[in-house]
C-alpha positions, -999 to 999 in steps of 0.1 A, spaced: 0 0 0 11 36 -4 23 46 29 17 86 42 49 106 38 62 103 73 67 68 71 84 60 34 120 61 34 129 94 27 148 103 -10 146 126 -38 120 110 -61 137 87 -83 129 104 -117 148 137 -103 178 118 -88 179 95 -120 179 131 -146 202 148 -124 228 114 -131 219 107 -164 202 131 -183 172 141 -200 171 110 -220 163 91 -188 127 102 -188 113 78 -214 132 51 -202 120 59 -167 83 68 -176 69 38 -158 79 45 -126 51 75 -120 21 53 -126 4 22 -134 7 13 -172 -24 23 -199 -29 -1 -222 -19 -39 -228 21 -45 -240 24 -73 -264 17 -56 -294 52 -50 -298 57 -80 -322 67 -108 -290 70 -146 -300 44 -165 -287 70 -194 -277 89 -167 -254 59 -152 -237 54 -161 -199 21 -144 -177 25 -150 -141 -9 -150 -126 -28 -144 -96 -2 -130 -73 -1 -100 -53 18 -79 -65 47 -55 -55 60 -38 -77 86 -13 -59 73 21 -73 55 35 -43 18 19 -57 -2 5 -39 0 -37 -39 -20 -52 -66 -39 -75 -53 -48 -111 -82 -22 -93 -100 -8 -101 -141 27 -99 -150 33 -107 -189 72 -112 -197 84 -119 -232 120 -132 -232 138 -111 -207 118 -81 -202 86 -73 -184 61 -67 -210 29 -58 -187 24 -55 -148 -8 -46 -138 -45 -61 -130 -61 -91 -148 -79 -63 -169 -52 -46 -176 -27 -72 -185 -48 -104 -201 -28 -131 -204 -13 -128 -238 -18 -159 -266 4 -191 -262 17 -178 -237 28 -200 -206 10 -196 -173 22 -201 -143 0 -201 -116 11 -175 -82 -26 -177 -63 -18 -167 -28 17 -154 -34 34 -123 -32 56 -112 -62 83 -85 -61 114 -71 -80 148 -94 -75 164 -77 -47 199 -58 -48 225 -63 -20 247 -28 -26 275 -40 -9 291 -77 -13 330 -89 -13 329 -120 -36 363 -129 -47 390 -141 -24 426 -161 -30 409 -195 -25 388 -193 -54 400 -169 -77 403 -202 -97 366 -201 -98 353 -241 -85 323 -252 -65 327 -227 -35 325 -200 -56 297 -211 -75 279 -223 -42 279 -186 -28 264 -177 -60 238 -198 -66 227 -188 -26 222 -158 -33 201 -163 -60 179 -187 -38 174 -162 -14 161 -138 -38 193 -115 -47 192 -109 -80 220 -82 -83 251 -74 -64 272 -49 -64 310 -62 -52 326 -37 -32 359 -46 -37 381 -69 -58 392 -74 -91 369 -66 -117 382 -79 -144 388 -119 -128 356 -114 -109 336 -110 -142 357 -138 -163 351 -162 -134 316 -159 -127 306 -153 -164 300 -189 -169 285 -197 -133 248 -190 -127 248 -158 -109 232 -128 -98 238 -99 -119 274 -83 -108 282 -47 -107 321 -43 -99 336 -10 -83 371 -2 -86 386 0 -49 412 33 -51 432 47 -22 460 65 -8 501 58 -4 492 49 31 470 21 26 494 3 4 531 13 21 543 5 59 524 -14 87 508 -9 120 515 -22 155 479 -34 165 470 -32 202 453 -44 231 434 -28 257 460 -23 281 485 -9 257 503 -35 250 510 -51 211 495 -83 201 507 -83 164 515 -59 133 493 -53 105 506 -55 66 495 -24 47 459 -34 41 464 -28 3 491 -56 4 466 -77 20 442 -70 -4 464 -83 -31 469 -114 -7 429 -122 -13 433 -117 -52 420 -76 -47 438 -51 -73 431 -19 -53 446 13 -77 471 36 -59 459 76 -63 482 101 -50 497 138 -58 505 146 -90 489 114 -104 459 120 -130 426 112 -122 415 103 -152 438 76 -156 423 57 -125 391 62 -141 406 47 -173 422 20 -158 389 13 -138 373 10 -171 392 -10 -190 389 -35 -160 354 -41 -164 343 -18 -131 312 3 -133 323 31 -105 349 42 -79 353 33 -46 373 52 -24 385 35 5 413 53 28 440 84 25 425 106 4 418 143 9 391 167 -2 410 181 -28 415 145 -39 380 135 -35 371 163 -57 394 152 -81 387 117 -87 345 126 -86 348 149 -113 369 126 -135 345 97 -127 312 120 -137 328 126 -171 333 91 -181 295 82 -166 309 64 -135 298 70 -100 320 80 -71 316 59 -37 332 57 -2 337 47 29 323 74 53 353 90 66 381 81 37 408 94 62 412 123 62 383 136 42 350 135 64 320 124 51 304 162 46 336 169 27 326 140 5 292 148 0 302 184 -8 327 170 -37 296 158 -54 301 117 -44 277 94 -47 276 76 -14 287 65 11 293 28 29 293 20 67 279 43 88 299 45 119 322 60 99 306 94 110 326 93 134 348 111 117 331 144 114 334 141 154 371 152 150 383 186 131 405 183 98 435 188 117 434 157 137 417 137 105 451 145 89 470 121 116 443 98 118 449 79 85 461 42 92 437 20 96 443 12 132 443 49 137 406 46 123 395 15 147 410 39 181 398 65 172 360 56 162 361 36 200 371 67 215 344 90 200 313 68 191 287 61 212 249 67 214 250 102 227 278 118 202 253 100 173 233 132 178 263 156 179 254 188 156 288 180 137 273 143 127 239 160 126 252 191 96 272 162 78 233 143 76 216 173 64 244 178 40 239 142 26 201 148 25 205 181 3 232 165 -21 209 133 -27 239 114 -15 233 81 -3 236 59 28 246 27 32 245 17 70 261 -20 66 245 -24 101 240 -66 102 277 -71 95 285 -48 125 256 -70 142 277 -104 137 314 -92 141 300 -83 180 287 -115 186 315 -133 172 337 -112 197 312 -118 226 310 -156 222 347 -163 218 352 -134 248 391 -132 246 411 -120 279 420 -88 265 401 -71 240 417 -56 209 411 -26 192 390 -37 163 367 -55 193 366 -22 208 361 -5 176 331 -28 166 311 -25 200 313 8 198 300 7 158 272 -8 163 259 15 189 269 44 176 256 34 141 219 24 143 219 60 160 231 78 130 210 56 106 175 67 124 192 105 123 195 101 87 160 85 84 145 115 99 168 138 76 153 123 53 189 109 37 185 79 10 188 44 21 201 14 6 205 -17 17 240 -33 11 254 -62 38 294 -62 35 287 -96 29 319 -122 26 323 -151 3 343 -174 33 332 -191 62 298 -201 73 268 -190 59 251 -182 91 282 -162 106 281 -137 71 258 -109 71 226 -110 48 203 -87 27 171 -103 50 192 -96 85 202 -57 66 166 -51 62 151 -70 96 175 -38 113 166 -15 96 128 -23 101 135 -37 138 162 -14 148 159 18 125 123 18 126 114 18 86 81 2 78 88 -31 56 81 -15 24 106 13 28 128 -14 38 121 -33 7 128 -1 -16 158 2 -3 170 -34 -15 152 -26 -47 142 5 -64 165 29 -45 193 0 -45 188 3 -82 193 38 -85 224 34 -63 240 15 -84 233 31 -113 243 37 -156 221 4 -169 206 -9 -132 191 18 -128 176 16 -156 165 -17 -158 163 -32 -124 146 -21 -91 106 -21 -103 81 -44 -121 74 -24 -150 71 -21 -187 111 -27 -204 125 -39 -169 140 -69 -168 124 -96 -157 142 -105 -124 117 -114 -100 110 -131 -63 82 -151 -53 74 -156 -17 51 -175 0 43 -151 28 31 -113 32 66 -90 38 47 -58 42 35 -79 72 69 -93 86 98 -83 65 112 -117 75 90 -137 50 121 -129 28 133 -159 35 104 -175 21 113 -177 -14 92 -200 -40 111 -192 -68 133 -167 -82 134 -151 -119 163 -141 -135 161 -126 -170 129 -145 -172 145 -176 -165 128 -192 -135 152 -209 -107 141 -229 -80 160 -225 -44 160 -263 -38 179 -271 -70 200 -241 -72 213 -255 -35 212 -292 -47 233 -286 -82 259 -263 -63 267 -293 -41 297 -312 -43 
């Protein structure tokens, strides 16, 4: 249902943000999104043999309408050809039923923020392909893989059934990729040194780009490019000035810019105010709590982890310097991504294996989560745009990793969004996110999208958790069943 104003997650309206990235030429492309379709859609001159009407289910469709209740989807190959009522959208000649009664349909959902490749399968193999096809049973149709190396990431997973992968280009500073860092416990004393963390990047099979003065930006856009990535994200020793550099650059070429919130030094309102995108993992605010002079010495990464536990906690999530760097965000259309589930496990990893002295990145975390779902319901009520990205892992056990269904259970349970606004976030808004084609083409059930779709067996406007109630899945109108996608990925 369309909820009052108070209670949707708050954004620019997608057509504005989408012409403000794009262009004018996004409005016909986009024209679906402001209402329901007119008139029936297979009079475009679809085979009979590819046309598919999925019947009888409610319907949502990720554009703010209200749910269709005994709903009609018509897809010819793999685009969405009608979404609508019965009336509206008859089911077409030879086409294929299949029959949704007492089902609710949706658009594939986005996770915004994954980490797919690592050493141990950059030679692709079953555990690869098992992470994969998981995904896709739970629903994810597209990912976007925060970091790695675009180019091996797309030529291994281009023969493995997969969700849709949008690579960024991971670029950062002389001091993520030269020296190392004593790391320390609680009472002072050091427990081990880190390598540089570009170095262990490399180590998991990463190609992270080096960006420092003098260097041209548009080389690192190029280079991002030719490697297959679809935007930029800045990770860690990068100023303003650099910021600024390396947004521009991207813009010209069509790519957008993303961070981590606080790229040490430059602070998440000096990111926002060099035109990025968005920004990843909210506790990061913590940042603004310090002035640029102390940023500038704060830019190793166990600098970040003491310094975010000294600083972030409930009450300084509400500090007028985290507050302006909201607003700023919610002016610029910049978005948020909270990552708040993968915060949510890392403490209760620490707190069952409860070492004798606690480290710095234990401290860090504890005070992260806290500190975090605090600035997420700030930016809620500033009305700052959501998406719904995990910082999800491709090693060790599935139910230690964060998830798109735990992301969206927080930010419903915890955040206080109503399961629909939830749900746009992994879908319409995540589209947007991402943007060039996704945006285009994923995120709602409409005319020209593709036809990546979820069927679940429960109501999530009513508990967001029948997520994990997933009949089938579409992808590009091919229709995948969680059962066998589990059973074929097994060894």
């Amino acid at each position: 249902m369309r909820e009052p104003a108070s209670s949707r997650t708050p954004s620019l309206p997608l057509n504005r943000h989408l012409r403000r990235r794009f262009g004018a030429s996004v409005l016909v492309a986009t024209s679906a999104w402001t209402g329901p379709l007119v008139s029936a859609c297979w009079s475009l001159g679809a085979s009979d043999s590819s046309l598919v009407a999925i019947e009888g289910a409610t319907l949502w469709d990720g554009t703010g309408n209200e749910p269709i209740p005994s709903a009609s989807v018509v897809i010819d190959g793999d685009r969405v050809l009608c979404a609508g009522t019965a009336r509206l959208c008859p089911v077409p000649p030879g086409a294929r039923v299949i029959d949704a009664v007492g089902r609710w349909l949706l658009p594939g959902l986005i996770d915004t923020h994954v980490h797919l490749l690592f050493r141990d399968q950059r030679g692709g193999g079953r555990g690869m392909e098992a992470d994969l096809r998981d995904l896709l049973a739970r629903g994810v149709t597209a990912v976007r893989d925060m970091g790695t190396d675009p180019r091996t990431l797309l030529d291994l997973t281009r023969s493995i059934p997969s969700p849709r992968i949008y690579p960024m280009q991971l670029v950062a500073g002389p001091r993520f990729f030269y020296g190392r860092e004593a790391v320390h416990n609680s009472d002072g004393s050091v427990t081990a040194y880190r390598l540089p963390p570009a170095q262990v990047m490399r180590l998991l099979g990463w190609t992270p780009i080096l960006y420092q003065r003098g260097d041209r930006p548009d080389s690192v856009v190029a280079q991002a490019k030719a490697a297959g990535a679809i935007g930029l994200k800045l990770y860690a020793d990068l100023t303003a000035g650099q910021v600024r550099e390396l947004v521009q650059a991207a813009h010209q070429a069509g790519l957008p810019v993303w961070g981590h919130a606080w790229v040490q030094p430059a602070s998440v309102m000096e990111q926002a105010q060099a035109g990025q995108d968005g920004v990843v993992h909210v506790a990061g605010l913590a940042g603004e709590l310090y002035p640029a002079s102390a940023r500038d010495t704060l830019r190793g990464a166990t600098a970040l982890f003491e310094a975010t536990a000294a600083v972030a906690t409930r009450e300084s999530a509400h500090d007028p310097r985290v507050l302006a760097a909201l607003d700023t965000l919610a002016r610029r259309g910049t978005c948020l991504e909270p990552t708040l589930d993968a915060t949510v496990h890392r403490v209760a990893h620490y707190e069952a294996t409860h070492p004798r002295h606690a480290t710095e990145s234990e401290a860090y975390v504890k005070a992260a989560s806290e500190f975090g779902v605090e600035v997420t319901r700030e930016a809620v009520r500033r009305r700052v745009r959501i998406t719904a990205g995990t910082d999800y892992v491709a090693y060790g056990p599935s139910d230690e990793r964060a998830s798109l269904v735990g992301e969206l259970a927080l930010l419903v349970d915890s955040i206080g969004l109503t399961p629909a606004a939830a749900l746009r976030a992994a879908t319409a808004d995540a589209a947007v996110a991402i943007g060039g084609d996704a945006a285009l083409t994923l995120g709602i059930v409409a005319r020209g999208r593709r036809a990546d779709l979820v069927l679940l067996r429960a109501n999530p406007l009513a508990d967001i958790r029948a997520l994990r109630e997933v009949e089938w899945v579409m992808l590009g109108g091919q229709l995948l069943r969680p059962d066998q996608l589990r059973r074929e990925a097994s060894p």
